[in-house]
FIZA-817557 format. One record per atom (N, C-alpha, C, O): residue number from 1; atom name; x, y, z. Coordinates in steps of 0.1 Angstrom, whole numbers, m for minus. Layout:
<miza resi="NUM" name="CA" x="X" y="Y" z="Z"/>
...
END
This chain:
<miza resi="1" name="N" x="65" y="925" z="m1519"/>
<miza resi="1" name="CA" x="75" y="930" z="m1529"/>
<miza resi="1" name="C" x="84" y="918" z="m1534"/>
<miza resi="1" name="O" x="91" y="921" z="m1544"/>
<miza resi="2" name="N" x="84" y="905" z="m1528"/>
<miza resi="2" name="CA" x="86" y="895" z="m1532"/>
<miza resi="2" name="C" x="103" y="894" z="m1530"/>
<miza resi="2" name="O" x="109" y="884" z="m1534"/>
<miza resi="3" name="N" x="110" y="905" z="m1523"/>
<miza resi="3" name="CA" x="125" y="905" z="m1519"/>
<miza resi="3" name="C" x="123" y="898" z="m1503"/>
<miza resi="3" name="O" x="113" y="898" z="m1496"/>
<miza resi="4" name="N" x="138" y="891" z="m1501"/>
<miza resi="4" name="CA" x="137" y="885" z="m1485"/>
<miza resi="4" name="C" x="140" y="897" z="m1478"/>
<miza resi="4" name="O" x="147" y="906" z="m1482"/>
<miza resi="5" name="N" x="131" y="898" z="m1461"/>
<miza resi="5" name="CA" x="134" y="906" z="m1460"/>
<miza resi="5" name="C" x="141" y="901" z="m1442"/>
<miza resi="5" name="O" x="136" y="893" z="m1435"/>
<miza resi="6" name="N" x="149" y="907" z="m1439"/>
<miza resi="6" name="CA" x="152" y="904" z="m1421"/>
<miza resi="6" name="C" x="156" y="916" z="m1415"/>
<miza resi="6" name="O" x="155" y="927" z="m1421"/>
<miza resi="7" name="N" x="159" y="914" z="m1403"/>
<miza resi="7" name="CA" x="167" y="925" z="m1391"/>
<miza resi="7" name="C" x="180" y="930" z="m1398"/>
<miza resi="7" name="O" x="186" y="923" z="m1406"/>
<miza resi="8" name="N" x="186" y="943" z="m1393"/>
<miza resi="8" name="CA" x="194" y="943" z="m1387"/>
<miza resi="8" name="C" x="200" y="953" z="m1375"/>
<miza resi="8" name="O" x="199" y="965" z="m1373"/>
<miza resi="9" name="N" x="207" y="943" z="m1370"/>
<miza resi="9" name="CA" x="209" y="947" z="m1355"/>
<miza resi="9" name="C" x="221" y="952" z="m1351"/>
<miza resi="9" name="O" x="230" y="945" z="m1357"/>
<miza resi="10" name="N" x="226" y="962" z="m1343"/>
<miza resi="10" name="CA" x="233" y="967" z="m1341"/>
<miza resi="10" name="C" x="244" y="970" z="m1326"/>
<miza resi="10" name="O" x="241" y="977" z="m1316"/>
<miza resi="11" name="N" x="255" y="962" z="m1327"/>
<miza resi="11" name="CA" x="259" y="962" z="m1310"/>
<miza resi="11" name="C" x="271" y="973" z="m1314"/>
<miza resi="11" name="O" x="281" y="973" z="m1321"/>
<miza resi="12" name="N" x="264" y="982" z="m1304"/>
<miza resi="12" name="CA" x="274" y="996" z="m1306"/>
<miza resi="12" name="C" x="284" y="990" z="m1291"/>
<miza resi="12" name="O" x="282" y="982" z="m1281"/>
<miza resi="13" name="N" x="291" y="996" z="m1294"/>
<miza resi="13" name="CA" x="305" y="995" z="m1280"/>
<miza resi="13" name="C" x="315" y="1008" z="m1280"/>
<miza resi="13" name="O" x="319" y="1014" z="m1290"/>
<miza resi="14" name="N" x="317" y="1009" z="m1275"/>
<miza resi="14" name="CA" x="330" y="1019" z="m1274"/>
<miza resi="14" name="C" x="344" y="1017" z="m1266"/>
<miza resi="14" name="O" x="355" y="1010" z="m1267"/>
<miza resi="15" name="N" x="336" y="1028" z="m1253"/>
<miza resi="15" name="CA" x="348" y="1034" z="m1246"/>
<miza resi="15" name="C" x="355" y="1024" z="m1238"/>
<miza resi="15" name="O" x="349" y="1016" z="m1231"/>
<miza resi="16" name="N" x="370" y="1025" z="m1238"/>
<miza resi="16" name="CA" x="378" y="1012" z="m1232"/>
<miza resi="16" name="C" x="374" y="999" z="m1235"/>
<miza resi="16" name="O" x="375" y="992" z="m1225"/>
<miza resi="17" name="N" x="371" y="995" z="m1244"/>
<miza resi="17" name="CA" x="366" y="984" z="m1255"/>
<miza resi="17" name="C" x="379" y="977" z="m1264"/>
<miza resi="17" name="O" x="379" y="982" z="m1276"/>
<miza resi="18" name="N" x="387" y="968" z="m1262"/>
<miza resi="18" name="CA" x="400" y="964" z="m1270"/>
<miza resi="18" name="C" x="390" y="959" z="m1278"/>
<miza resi="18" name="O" x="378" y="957" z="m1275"/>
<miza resi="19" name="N" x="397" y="956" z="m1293"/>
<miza resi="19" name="CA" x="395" y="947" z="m1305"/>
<miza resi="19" name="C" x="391" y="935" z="m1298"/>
<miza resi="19" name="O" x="379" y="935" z="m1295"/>
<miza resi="20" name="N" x="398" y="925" z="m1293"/>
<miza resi="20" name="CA" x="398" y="914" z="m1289"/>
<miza resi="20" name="C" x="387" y="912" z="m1280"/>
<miza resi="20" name="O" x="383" y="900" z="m1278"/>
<miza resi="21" name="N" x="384" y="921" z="m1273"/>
<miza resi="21" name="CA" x="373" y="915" z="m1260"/>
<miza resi="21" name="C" x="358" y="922" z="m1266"/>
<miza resi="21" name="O" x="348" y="919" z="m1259"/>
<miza resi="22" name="N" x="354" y="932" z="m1278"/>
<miza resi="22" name="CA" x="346" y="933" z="m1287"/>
<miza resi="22" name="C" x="343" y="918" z="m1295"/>
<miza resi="22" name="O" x="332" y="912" z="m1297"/>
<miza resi="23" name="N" x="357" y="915" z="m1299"/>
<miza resi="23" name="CA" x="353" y="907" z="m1310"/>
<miza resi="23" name="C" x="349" y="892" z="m1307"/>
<miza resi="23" name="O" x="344" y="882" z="m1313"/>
<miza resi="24" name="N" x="354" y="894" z="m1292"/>
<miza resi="24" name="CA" x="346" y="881" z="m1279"/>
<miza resi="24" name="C" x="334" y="883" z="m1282"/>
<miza resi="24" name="O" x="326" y="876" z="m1289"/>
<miza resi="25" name="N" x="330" y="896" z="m1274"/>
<miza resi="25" name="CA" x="314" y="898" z="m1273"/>
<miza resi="25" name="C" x="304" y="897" z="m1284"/>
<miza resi="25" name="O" x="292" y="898" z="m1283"/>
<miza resi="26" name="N" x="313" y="894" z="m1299"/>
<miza resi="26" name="CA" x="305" y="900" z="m1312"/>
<miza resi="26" name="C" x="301" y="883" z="m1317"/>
<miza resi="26" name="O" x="290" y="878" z="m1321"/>
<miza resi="27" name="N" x="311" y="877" z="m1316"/>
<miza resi="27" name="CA" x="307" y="862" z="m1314"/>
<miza resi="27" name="C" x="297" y="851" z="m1305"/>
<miza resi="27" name="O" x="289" y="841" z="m1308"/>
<miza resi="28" name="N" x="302" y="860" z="m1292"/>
<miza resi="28" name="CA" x="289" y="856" z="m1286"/>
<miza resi="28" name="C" x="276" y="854" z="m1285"/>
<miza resi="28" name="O" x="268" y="845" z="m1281"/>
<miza resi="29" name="N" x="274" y="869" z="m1292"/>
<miza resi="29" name="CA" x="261" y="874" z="m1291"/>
<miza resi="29" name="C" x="254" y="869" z="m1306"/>
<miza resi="29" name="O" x="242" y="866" z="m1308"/>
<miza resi="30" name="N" x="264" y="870" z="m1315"/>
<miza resi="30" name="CA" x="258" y="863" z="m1326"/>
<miza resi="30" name="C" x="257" y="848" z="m1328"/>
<miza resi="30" name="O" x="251" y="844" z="m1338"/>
<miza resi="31" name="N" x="263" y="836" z="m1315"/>
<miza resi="31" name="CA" x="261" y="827" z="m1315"/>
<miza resi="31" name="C" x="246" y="823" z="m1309"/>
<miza resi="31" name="O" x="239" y="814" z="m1313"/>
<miza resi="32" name="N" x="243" y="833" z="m1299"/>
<miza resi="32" name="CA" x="233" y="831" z="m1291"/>
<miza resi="32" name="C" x="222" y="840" z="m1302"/>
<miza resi="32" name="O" x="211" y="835" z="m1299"/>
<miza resi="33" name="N" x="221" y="849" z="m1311"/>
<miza resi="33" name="CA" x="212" y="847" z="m1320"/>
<miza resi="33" name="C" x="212" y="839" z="m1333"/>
<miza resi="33" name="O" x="205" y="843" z="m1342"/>
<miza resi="34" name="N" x="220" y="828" z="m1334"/>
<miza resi="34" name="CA" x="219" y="815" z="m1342"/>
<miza resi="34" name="C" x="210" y="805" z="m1339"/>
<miza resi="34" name="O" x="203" y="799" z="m1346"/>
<miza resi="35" name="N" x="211" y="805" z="m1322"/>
<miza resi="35" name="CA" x="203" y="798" z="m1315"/>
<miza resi="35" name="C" x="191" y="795" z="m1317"/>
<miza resi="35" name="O" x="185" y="785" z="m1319"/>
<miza resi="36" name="N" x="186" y="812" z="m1317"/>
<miza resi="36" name="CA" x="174" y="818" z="m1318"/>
<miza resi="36" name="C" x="170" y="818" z="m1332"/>
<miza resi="36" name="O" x="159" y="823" z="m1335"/>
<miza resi="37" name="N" x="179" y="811" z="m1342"/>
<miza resi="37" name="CA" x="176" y="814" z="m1357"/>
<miza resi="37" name="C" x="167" y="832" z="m1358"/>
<miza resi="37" name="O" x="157" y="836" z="m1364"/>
<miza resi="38" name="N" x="177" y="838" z="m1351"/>
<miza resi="38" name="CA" x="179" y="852" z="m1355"/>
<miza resi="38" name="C" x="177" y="853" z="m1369"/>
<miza resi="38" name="O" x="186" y="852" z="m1377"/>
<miza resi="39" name="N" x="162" y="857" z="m1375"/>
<miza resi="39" name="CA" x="163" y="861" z="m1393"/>
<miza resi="39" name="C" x="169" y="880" z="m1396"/>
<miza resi="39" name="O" x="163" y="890" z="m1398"/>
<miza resi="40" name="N" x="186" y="877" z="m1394"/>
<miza resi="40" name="CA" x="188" y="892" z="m1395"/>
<miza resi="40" name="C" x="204" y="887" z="m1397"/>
<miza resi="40" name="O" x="210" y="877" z="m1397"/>
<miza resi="41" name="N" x="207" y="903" z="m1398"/>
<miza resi="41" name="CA" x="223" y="903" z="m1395"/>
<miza resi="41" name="C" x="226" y="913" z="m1383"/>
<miza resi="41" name="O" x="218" y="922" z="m1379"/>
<miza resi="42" name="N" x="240" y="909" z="m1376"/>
<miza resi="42" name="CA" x="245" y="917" z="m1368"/>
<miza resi="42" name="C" x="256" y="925" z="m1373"/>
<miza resi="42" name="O" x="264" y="922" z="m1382"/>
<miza resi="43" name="N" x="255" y="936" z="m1368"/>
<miza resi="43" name="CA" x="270" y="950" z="m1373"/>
<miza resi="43" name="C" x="274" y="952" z="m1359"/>
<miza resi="43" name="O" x="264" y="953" z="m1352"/>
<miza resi="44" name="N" x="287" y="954" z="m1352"/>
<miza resi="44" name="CA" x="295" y="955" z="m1349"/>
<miza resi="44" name="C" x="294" y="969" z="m1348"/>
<miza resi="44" name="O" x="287" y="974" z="m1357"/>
<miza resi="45" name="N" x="299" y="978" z="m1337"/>
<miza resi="45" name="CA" x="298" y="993" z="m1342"/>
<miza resi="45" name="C" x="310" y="998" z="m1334"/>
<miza resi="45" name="O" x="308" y="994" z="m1323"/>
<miza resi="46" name="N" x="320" y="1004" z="m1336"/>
<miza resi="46" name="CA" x="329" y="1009" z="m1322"/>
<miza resi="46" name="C" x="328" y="1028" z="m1321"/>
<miza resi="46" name="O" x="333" y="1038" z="m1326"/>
<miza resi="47" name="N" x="319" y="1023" z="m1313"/>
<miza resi="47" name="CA" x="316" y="1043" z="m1314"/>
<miza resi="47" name="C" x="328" y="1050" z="m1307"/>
<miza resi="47" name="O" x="336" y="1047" z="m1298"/>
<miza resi="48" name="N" x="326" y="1064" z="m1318"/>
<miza resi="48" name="CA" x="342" y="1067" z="m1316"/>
<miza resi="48" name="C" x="346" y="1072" z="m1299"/>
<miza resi="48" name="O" x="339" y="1082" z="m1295"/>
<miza resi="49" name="N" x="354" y="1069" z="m1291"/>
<miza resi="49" name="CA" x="361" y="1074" z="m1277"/>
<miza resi="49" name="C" x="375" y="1070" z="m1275"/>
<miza resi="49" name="O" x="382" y="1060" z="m1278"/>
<miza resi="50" name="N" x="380" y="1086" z="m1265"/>
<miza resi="50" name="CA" x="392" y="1081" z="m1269"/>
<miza resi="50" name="C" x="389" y="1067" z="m1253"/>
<miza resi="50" name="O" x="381" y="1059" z="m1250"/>
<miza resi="51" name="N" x="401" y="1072" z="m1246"/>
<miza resi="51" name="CA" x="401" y="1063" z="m1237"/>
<miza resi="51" name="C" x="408" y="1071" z="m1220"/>
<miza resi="51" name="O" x="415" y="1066" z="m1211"/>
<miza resi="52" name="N" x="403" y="1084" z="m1221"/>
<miza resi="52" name="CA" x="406" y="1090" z="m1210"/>
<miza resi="52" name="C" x="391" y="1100" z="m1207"/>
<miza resi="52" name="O" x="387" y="1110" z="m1213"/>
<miza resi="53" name="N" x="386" y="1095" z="m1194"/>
<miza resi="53" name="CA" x="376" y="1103" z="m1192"/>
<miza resi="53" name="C" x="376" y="1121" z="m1193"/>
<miza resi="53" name="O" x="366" y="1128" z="m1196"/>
<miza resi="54" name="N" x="386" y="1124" z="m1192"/>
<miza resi="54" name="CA" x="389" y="1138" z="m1196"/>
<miza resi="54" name="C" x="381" y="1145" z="m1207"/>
<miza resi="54" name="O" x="374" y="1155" z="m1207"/>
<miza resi="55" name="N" x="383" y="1135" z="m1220"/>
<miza resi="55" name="CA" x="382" y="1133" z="m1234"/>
<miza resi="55" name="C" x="368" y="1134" z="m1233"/>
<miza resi="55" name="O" x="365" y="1144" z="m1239"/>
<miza resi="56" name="N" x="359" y="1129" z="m1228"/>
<miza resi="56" name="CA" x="341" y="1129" z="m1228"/>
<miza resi="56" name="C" x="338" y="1137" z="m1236"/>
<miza resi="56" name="O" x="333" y="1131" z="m1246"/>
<miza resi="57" name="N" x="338" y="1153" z="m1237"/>
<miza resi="57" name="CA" x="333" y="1160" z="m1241"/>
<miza resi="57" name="C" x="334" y="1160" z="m1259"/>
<miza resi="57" name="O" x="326" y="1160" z="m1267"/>
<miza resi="58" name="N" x="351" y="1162" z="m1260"/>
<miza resi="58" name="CA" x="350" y="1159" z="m1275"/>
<miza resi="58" name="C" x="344" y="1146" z="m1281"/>
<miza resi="58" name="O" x="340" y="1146" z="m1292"/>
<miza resi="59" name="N" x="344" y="1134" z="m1270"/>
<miza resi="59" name="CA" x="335" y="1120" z="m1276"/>
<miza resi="59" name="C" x="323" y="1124" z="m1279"/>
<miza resi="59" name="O" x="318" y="1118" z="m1288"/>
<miza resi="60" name="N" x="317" y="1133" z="m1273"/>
<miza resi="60" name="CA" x="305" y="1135" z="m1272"/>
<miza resi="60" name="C" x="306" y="1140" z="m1282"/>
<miza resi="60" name="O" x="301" y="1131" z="m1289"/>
<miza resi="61" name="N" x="308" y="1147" z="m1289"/>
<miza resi="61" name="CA" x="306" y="1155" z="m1301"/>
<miza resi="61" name="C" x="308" y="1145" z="m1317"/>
<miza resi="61" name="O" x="301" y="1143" z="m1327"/>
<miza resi="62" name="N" x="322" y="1140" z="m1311"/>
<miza resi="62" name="CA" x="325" y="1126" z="m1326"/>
<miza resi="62" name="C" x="311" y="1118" z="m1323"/>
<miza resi="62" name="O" x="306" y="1112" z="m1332"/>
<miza resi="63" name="N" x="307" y="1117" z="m1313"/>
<miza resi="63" name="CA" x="296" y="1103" z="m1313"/>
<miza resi="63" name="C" x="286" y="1109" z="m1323"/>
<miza resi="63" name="O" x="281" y="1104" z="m1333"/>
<miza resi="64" name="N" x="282" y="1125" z="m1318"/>
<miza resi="64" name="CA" x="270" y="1129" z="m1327"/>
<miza resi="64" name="C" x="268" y="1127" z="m1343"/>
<miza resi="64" name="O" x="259" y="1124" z="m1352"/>
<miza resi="65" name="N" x="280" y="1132" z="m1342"/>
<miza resi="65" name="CA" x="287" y="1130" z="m1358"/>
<miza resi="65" name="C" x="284" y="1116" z="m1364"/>
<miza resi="65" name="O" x="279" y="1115" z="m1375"/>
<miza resi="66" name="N" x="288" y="1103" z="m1356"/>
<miza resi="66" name="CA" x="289" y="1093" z="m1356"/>
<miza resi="66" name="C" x="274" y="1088" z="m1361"/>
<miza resi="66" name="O" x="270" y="1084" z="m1372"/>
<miza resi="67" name="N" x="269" y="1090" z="m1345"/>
<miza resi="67" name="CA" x="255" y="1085" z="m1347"/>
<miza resi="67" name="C" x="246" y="1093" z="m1363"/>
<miza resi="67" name="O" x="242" y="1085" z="m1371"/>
<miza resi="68" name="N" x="245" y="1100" z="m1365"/>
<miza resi="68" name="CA" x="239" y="1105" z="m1380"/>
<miza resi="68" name="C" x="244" y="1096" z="m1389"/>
<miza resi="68" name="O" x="235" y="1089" z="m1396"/>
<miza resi="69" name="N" x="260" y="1093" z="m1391"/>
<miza resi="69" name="CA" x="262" y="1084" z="m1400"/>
<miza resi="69" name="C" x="259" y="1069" z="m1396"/>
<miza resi="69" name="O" x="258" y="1062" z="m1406"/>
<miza resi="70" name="N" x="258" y="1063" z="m1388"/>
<miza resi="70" name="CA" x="254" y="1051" z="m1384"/>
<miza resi="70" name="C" x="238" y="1049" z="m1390"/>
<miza resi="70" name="O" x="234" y="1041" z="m1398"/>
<miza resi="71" name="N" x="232" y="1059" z="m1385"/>
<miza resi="71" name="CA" x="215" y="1061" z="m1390"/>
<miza resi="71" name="C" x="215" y="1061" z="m1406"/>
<miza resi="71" name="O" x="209" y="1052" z="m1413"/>
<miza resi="72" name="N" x="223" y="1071" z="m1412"/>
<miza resi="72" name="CA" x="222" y="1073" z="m1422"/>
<miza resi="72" name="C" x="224" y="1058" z="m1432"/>
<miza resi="72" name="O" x="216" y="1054" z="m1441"/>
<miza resi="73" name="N" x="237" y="1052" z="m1428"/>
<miza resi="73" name="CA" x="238" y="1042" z="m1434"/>
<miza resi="73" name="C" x="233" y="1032" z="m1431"/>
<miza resi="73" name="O" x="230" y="1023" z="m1439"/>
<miza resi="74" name="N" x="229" y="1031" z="m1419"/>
<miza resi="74" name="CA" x="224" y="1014" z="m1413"/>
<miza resi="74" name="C" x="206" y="1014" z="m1419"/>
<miza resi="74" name="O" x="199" y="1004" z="m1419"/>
<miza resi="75" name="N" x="200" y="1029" z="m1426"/>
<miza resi="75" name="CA" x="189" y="1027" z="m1435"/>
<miza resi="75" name="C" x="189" y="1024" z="m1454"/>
<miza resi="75" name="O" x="178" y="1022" z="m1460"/>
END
């Protein structure tokens, strides 16, 4: 079809996950697929949780929600 075409890849994270130690991990891992001359891009994902195991059940339900849209958009 003559368009470029690559990956993309997806590091989901959530529960008890700060901004800052995600956005460690998000660097990392896209350093180490530079390495690799990774032909793609990486997304970042913070699936939704609160941050008290109590909470599970309703996570469990936003994730579902979640995950459809994640699929839906990440095609």
């Amino acid at each position: 079809n003559g368009q470029r075409q690559g990956h993309l890849l997806f590091f989901v994270h959530g529960f008890k996950n700060s901004p800052e130690s995600v956005l460690r991990r998000h660097r990392t891992l896209q350093a180490g697929l530079n390495a690799l001359n990774f032909p793609g891009v990486m997304v970042s994902f913070d699936w939704p949780s609160g941050d008290l195991s109590i909470g599970y059940l309703e996570d469990r339900h936003d994730g579902k929600r979640a995950a459809f849209q994640l699929v839906k958009d990440g095609i």
